[in-house]
C-alpha positions in Angstrom: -31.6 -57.3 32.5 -30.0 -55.4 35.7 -30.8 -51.6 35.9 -26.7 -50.6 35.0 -27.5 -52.6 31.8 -30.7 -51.4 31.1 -29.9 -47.8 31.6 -26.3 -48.6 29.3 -28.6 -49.7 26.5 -31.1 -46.9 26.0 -27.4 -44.6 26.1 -26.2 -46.2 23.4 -29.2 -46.2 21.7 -30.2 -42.6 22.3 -26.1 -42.1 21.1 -27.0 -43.9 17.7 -30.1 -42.2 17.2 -28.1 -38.9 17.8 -25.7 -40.0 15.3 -28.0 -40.8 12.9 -29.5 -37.9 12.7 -26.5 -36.2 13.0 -25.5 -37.5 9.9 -28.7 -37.5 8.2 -29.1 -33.6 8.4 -25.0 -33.4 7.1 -25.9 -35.7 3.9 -29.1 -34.3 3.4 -30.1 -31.6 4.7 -26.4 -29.1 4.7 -25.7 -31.4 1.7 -25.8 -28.6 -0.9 -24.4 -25.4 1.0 -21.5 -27.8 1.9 -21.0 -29.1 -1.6 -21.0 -25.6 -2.9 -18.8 -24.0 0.6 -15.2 -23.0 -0.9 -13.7 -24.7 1.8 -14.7 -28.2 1.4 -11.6 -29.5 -0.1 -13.2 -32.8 -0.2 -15.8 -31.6 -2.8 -13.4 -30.4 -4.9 -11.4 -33.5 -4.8 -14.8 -35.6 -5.2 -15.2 -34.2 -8.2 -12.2 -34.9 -10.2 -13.8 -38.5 -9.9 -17.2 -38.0 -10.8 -18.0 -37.4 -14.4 -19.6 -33.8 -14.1 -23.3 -33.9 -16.2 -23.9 -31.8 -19.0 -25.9 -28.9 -19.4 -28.5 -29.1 -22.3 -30.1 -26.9 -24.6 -32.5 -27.3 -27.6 -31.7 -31.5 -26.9 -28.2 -31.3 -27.1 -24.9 -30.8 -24.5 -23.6 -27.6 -24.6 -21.7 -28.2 -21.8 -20.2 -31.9 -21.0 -17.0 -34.0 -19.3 -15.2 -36.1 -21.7 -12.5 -38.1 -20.9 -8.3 -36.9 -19.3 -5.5 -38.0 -19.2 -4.5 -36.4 -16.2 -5.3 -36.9 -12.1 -8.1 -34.9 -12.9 -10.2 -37.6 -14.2 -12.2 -35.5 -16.3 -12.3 -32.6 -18.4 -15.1 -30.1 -19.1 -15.4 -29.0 -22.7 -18.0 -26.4 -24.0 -19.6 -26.5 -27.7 -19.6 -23.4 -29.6 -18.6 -21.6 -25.9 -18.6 -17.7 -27.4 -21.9 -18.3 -28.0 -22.6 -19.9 -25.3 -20.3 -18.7 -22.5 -22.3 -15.9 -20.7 -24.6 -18.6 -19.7 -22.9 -22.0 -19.2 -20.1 -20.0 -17.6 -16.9 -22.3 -17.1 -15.4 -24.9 -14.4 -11.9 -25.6 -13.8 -11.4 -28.0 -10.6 -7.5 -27.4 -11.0 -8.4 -23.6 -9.9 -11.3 -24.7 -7.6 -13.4 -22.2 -9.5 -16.4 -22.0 -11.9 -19.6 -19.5 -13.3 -22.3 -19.0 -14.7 -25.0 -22.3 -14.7 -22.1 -24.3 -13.7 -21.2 -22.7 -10.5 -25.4 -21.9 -10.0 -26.2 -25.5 -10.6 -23.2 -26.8 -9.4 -24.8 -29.5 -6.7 -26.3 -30.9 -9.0 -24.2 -31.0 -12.1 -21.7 -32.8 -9.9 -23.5 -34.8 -8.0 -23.4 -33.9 -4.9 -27.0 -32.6 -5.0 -28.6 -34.0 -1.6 -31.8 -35.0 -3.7 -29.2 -37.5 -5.1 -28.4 -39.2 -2.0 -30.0 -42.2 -2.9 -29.0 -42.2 -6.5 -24.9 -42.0 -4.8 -25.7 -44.9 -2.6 -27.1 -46.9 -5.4 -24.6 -46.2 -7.8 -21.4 -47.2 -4.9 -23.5 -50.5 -4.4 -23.7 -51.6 -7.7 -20.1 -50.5 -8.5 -21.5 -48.0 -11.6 -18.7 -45.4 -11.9 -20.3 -41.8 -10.6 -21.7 -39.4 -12.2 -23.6 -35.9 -12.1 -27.0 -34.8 -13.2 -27.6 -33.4 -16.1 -29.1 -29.4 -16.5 -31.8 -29.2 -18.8 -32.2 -25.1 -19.7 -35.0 -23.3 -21.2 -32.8 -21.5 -23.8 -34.0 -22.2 -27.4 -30.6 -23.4 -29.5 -31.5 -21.8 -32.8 -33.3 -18.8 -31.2 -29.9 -18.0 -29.2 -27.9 -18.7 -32.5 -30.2 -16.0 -34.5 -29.4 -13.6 -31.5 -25.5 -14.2 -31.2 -25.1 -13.7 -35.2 -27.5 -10.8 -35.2 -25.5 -9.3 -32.2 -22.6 -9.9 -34.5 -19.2 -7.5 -33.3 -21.2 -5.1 -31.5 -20.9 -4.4 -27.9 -23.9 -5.2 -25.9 -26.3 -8.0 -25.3 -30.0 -9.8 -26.2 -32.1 -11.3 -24.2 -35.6 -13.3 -24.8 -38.2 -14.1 -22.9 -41.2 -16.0 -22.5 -44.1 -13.3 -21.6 -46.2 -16.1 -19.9 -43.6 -18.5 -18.5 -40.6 -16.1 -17.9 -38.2 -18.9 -19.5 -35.2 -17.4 -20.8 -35.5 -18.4 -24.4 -31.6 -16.3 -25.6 -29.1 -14.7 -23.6 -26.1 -13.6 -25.5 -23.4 -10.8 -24.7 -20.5 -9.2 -26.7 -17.8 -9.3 -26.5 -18.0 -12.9 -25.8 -15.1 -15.4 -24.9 -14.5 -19.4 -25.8 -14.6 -21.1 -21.8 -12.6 -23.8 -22.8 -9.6 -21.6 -22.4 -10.3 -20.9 -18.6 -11.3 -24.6 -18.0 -7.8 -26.3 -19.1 -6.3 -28.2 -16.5 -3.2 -26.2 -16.7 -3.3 -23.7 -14.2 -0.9 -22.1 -15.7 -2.3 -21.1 -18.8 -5.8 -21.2 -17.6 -4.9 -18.4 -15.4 -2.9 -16.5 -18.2 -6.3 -16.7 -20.1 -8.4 -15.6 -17.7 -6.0 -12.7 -16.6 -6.1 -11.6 -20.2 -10.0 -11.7 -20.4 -10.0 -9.8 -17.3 -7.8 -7.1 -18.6 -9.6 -6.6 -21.6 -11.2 -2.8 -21.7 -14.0 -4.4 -23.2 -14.9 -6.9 -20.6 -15.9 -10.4 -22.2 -16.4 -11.7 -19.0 -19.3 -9.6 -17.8 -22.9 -11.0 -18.6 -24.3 -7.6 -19.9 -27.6 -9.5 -20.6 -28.3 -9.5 -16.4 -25.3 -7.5 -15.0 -21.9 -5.5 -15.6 -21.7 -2.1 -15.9 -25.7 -1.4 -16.3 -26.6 1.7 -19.0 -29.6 4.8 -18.6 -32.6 2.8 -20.2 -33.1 6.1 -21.9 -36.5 6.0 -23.5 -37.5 2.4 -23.2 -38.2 3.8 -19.6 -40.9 6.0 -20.9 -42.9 2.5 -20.5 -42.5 2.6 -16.8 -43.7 6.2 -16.7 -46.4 5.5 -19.0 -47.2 2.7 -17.1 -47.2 4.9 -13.2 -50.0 7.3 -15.1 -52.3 4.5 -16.2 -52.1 3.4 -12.7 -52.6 6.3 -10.8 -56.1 6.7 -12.1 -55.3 10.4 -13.0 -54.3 9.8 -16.9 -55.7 7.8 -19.9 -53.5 7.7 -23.2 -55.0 10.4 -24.5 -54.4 12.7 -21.7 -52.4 15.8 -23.1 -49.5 17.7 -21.5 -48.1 21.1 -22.8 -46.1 20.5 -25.9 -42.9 22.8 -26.0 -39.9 22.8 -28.2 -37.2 23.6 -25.0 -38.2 22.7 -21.3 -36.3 24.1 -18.3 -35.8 21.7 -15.4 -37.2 22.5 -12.2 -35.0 24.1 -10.2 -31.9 23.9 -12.6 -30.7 25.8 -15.7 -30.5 22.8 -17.2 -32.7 22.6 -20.7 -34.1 19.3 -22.3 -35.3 19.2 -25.7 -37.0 16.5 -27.8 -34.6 14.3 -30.4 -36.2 16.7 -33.0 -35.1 19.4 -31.7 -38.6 21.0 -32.1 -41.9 20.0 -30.8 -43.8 17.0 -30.6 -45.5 17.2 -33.7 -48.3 19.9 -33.9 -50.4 21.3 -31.6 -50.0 23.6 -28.6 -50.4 20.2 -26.4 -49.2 16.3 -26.8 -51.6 13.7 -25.8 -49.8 10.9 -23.4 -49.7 8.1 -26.7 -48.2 10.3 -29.1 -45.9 11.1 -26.8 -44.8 7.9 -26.7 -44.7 7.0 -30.3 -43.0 9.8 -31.3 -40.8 8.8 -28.2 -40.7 12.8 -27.2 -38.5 13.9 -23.8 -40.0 16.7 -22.7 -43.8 15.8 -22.3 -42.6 12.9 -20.6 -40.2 15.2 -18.2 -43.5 16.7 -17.5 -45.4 13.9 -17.0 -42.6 12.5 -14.7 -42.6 15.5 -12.5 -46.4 15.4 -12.4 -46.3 12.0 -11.2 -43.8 12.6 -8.7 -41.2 9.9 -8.0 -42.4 8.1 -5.6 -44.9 7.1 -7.9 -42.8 6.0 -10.8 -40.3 4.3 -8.4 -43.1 2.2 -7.1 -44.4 1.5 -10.9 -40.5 0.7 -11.5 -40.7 -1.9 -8.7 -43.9 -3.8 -9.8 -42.1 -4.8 -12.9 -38.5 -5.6 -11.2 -36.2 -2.6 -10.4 -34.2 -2.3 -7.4 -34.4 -6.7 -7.0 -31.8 -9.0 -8.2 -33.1 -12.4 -9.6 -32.1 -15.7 -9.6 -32.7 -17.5 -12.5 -30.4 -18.9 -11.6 -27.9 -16.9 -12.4 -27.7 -13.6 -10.2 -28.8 -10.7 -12.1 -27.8 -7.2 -11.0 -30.5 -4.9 -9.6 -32.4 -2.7 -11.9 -32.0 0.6 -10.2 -34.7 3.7 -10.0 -33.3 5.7 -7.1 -34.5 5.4 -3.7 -34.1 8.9 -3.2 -34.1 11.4 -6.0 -32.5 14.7 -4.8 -35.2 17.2 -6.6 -38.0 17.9 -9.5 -35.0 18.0 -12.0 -33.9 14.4 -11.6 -37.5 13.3 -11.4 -37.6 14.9 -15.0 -35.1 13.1 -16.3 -35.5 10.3 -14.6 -39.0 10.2 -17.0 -37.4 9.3 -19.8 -34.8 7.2 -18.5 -31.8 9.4 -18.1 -30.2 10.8 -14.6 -30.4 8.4 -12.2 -31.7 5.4 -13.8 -30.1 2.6 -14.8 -31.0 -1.0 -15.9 -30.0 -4.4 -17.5 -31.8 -5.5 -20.4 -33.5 -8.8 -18.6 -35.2 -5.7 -16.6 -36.1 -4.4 -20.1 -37.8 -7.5 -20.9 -39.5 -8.0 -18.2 -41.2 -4.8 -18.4 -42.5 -5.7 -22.0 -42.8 -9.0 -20.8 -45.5 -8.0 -18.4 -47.2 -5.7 -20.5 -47.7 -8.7 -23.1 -49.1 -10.7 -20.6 -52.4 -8.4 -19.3 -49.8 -7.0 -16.7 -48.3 -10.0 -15.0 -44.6 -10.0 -15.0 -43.2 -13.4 -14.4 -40.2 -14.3 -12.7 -37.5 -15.2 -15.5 -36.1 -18.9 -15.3 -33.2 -20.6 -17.2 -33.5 -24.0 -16.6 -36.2 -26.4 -16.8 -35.1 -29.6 -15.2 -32.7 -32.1 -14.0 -32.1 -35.7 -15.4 -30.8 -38.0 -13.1 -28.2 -40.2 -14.1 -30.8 -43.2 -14.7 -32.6 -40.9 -16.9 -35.2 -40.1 -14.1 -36.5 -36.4 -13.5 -35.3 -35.3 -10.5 -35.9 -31.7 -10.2 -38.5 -29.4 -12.6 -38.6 -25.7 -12.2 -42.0 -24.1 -11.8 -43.6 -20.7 -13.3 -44.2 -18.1 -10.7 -45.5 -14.9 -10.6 -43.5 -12.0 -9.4 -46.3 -10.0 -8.9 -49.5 -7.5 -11.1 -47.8 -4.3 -12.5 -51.3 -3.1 -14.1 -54.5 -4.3 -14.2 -55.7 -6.3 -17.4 -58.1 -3.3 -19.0 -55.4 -0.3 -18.1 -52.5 -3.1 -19.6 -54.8 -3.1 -22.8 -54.2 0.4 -23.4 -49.8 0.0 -22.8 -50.2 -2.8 -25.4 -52.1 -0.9 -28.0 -49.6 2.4 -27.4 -46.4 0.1 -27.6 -47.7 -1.2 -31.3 -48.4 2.0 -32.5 -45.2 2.8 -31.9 -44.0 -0.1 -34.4 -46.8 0.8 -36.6 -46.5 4.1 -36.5 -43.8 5.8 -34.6 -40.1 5.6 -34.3 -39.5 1.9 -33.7 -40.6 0.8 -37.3 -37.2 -1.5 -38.0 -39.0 -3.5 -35.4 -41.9 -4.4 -37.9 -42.3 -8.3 -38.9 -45.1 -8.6 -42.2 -48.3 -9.8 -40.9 -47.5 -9.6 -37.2 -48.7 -7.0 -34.7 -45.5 -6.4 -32.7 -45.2 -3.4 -30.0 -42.1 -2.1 -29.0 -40.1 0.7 -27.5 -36.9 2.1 -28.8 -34.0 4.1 -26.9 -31.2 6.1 -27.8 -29.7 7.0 -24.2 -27.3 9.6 -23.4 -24.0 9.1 -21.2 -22.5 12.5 -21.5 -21.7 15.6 -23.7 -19.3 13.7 -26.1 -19.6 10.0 -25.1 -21.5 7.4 -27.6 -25.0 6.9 -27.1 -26.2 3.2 -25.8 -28.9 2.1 -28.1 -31.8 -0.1 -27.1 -35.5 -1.5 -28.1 -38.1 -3.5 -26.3 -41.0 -5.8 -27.3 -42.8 -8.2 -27.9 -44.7 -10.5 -30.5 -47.5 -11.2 -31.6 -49.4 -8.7 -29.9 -52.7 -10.5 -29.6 -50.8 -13.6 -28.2 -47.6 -12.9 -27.1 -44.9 -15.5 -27.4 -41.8 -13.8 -26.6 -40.6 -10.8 -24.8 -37.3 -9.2 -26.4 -34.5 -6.5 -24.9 -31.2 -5.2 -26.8 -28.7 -3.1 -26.3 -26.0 -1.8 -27.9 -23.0 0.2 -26.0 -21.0 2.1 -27.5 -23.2 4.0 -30.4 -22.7 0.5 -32.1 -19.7 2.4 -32.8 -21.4 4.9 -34.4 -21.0 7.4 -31.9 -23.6 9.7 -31.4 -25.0 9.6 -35.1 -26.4 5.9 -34.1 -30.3 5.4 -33.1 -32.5 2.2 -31.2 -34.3 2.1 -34.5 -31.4 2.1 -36.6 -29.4 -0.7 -35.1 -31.0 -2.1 -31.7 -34.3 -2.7 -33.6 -33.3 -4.7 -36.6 -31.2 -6.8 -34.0 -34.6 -7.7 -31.5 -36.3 -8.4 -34.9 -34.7 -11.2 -36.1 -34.9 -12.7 -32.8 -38.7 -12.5 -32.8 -39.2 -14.2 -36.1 -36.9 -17.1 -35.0 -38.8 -17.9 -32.1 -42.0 -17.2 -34.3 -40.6 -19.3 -37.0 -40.7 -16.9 -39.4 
């Protein structure tokens, strides 16, 4: 071999190896930012070919491609979608546009995962028609059922969780909407739908379970402040703080007062665990102020505020202020008013982690995802997010949230023969707006198997006459005996 030759050869194969790779990194590598990129019009048009997997829950497809007669190959359907919607979300290829787990998971669902490279090749070789991988969620069927009808026709959402895991065992919002409208192949009408949903005051199409417009927590909240004087070392639940009928604000004319409207309870002072049960304002105003902010918004963050999640749906931020202008928002801010605002996955996660000796887990939706030759491809771990409190100062939180079920204001919450703790909240959004209602929990208390949040805008259109016990309590109830079997 003459040296022109030699040197031609090791060109051309350096240029093939370049190639290769080249390639390689594009099919594998960028496979699933490419795929998912709105620009690729060749994914979009792949995927009127490939029949799209379904997405599973409790063993069965709430989400699937059946048969069209139309270029589009395919058409997505969704099984009992109201119920269902907030999560599967919807996918249209004749508008190029999808949400919820089928926009998240969308790589995979249509095959264009890179982890199915080989499973693409394989299925071109042997001539198989194409198809997608199926999404395998954590979501209980029956257990998001029991939540959806006890939501019923009032405005908010539920959400359960796991304490141990962080699976997402029931997400449901209201008002809801039926997908299958948005996913016609007829633009035209798809769009009319979607227009209409998008007009609605009401807002179907937010996910008020991990986002939309987020409410005060009002005084589920007392939790995280609870919580920041555990852990400063300063405060045990029997601490006391003054107990007044009326407190001033700091700095403000401004006056808070307990739901009462008098004291909390007797006594010229208010240990830190009545307080709680009773669910009283003002000793937690004080507390709040003693604390200082800084302290509660670093309590706050241990158990999730100010981070969105990926579960993988995007969740909104939890938000405790970064900066709180003085001592009077501070006050407030300790029982979940002023600045504070939340979604109820944040909710949960806060009882979440006080049911399992302080952990809070990072929530999950899905579980895994089958192949189309029935193989597991993918399986989604358990992780930690991080230690809110330690395991002997958690004891105490637990013990204070089920005396308030026992024994305080959240009783609807109470489930024969089960030790359940919970928080209620009845927040305020102005001088003659409805309150939004909400409770917290968890059962069994000794071995916690799932983690519960509701909340219900608009006074559950009882205006301001409504209460967390009254109507958000009842609600998280029935959700914790259907995942208890009770």
């Amino acid at each position: 071999m003459t040296k022109e030759l030699r040197r031609l050869s090791i060109l051309v194969l350096f240029m093939f190896l370049a190639l290769f790779a080249s390639t390689s990194i594009i099919q594998v590598v960028q496979a699933d930012a490419l795929s998912q990129n709105s620009n690729n019009t060749r994914a979009r048009y792949d995927s009127y070919e490939v029949q799209r997997g379904s997405i599973v829950a409790s063993g069965s497809a709430i989400a699937l491609s059946v048969p069209s007669k139309d270029v589009y190959a395919w058409q997505r359907q969704y099984v009992d979608s109201k119920m269902w919607a907030p999560v599967t979300g919807y996918f249209n290829p004749a508008l190029g546009s999808a949400t919820g787990i089928e926009k998240a998971m969308n790589a995979q669902l249509g095959g264009t995962s890179g982890s199915l490279f080989i499973s693409r090749i394989e299925q071109i070789l042997s001539g198989q028609p194409l198809r997608g991988s199926n999404v395998v969620l954590s979501l209980d069927a029956n257990v998001q059922k029991v939540a959806f009808d006890a939501l019923g026709s009032l405005q908010g959402a539920v959400i359960a969780i796991e304490p141990k895991t962080g699976r997402v065992l029931a997400m449901v919002t209201s008002p809801s909407f039926d997908a299958n409208t948005i996913a016609t192949h007829d633009a035209k009408a798809a769009n009319a739908a979607y227009d209409a949903l998008n007009a609605d005051p009401t807002h179907p199409l937010y996910n008020r379970a991990i986002g939309g417009d987020l409410n005060p927590p009002g005084s589920t909240f007392k939790l995280v402040t609870a919580s920041a004087a555990l852990a400063s070392g300063k405060y045990t639940p029997q601490s006391t703080l003054p107990n007044v009928a009326a407190y001033q604000l700091p700095g403000s004319t401004a006056v808070v007062h307990n739901d009462t409207g008098g004291t909390c309870g007797p006594g010229d002072t208010v240990t830190i665990a009545d307080a709680l049960r009773l669910s009283c304002n003002i000793p937690m105003a004080e507390l709040a102020v003693q604390l200082g902010d800084d302290a509660i918004r670093a309590e706050a963050e241990k158990y999730g505020f100010n981070k969105s999640f990926d579960l993988p749906l995007t969740s909104t931020p939890s938000t405790y202020p970064h900066t709180i202008s003085d001592d009077a928002q501070t006050a407030l801010s300790g029982f979940g008013q002023g600045q504070v605002l939340a979604t109820p996955l944040q909710m949960a996660m806060v009882s979440a982690g006080i049911a399992n000796g302080g952990i809070v887990m990072n929530p999950r939706m899905v579980d895994r995802v089958i192949a189309p030759d029935l193989s597991v491809q993918q399986t989604f771990d358990n992780t930690e997010f991080g230690r809110a409190l330690s395991s002997d100062l958690d004891a105490e939180m637990v013990q204070m949230m089920v005396a308030n079920v026992s024994s305080g204001i959240a009783t609807n919450a109470r489930i024969d023969g089960v030790d359940v703790g919970g928080k209620t909240g009845t927040a305020q959004n102005g001088p003659d707006k409805p309150y939004t209602l909400w409770f917290t929990g968890f059962a069994p208390a000794e071995n916690p198997q799932v983690a519960v949040a509701v909340v219900v805008e608009d006074g559950g259109g009882r205006g301001q006459s409504g209460s967390g016990n009254a109507i958000a309590a009842p609600i998280a109830k029935k959700v914790m005996e259907a995942v208890l079997g009770r």
